[in-house]
C-alpha positions in Angstrom: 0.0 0.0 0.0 1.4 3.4 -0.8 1.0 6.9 0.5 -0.8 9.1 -2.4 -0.9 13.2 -2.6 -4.6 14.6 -1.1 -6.9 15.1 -3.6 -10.6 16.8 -3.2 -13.1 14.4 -2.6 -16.8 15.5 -3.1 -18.6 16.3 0.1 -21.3 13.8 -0.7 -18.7 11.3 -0.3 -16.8 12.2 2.7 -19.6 13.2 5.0 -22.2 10.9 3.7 -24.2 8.7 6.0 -20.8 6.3 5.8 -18.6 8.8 7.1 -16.8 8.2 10.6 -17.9 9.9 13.1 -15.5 12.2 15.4 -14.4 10.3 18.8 -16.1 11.4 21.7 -14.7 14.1 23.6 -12.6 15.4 20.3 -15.2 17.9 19.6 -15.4 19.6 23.2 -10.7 19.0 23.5 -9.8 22.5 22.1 -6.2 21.1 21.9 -7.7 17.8 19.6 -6.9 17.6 16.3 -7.0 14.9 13.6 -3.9 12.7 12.9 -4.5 11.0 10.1 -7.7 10.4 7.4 -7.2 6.8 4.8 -8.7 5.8 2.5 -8.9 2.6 0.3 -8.6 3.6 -3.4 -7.7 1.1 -6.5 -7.3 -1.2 -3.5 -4.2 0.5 -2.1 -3.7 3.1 0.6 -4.1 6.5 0.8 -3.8 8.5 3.5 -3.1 12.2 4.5 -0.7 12.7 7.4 -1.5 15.9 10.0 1.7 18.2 9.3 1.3 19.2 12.8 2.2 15.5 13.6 5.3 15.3 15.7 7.7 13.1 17.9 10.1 10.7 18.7 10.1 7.7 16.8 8.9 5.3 20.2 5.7 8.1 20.1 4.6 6.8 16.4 5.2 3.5 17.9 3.1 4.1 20.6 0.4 5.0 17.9 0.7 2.1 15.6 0.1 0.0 18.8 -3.0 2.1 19.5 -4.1 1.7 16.4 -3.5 -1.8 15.9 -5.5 -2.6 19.1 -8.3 -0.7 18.1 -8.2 -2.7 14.8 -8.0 -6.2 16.3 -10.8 -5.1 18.8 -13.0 -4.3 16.3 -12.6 -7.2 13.5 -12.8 -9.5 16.4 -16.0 -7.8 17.7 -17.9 -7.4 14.4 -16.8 -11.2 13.2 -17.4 -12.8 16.4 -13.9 -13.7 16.7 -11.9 -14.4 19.8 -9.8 -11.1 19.7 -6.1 -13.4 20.2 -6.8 -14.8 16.9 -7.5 -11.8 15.3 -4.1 -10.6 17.4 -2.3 -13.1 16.1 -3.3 -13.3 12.5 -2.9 -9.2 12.0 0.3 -8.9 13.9 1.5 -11.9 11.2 0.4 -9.9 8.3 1.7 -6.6 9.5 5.3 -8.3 10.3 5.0 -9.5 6.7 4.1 -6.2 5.1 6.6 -4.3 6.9 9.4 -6.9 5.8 8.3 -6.1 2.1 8.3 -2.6 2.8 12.1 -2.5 4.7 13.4 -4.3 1.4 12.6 -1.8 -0.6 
């Protein structure tokens, strides 16, 4: 999957009845602010980054982590699977992407 330039997308389609709503308490945080917005397009990854994005590498780690958890949580939730699998079987996947991608 690879990183693409943001591109307009019509409003119809990012705030339709599909679109993801914000995380509770993000609205009333004055100090909240989005870190990242993907999308699946061609059946690749596209994402825009938050310039205002910043840390130590162990910090983005601390967010794929996050982020990973929140993923496993939720496939394992809406497949009624026991979340280790679903653990187990992403965290194999990811450590197989990220060889292809540190070969590059």
């Amino acid at each position: 999957m690879a990183s693409r330039a943001a591109t307009r997308v019509p409003a119809a389609r990012a705030l339709g009845p599909e679109a993801l709503a914000v995380p509770a308490g993000a609205r009333e945080d004055p100090a909240a602010f989005e870190l990242l917005r993907q999308w699946a397009v061609d059946r690749r990854l596209a994402m825009s980054v938050c310039p205002r994005l910043e840390g130590e590498p162990a910090d983005f780690g601390v967010l794929l982590a996050d982020l990973f958890s929140h993923a496993c949580e939720g496939h394992a939730r809406q497949h009624a699977r026991a979340e280790s699998d679903v653990r187990a079987s992403m965290f194999l996947a990811f450590a197989c992407r990220l060889g292809e991608l540190s070969r590059r």
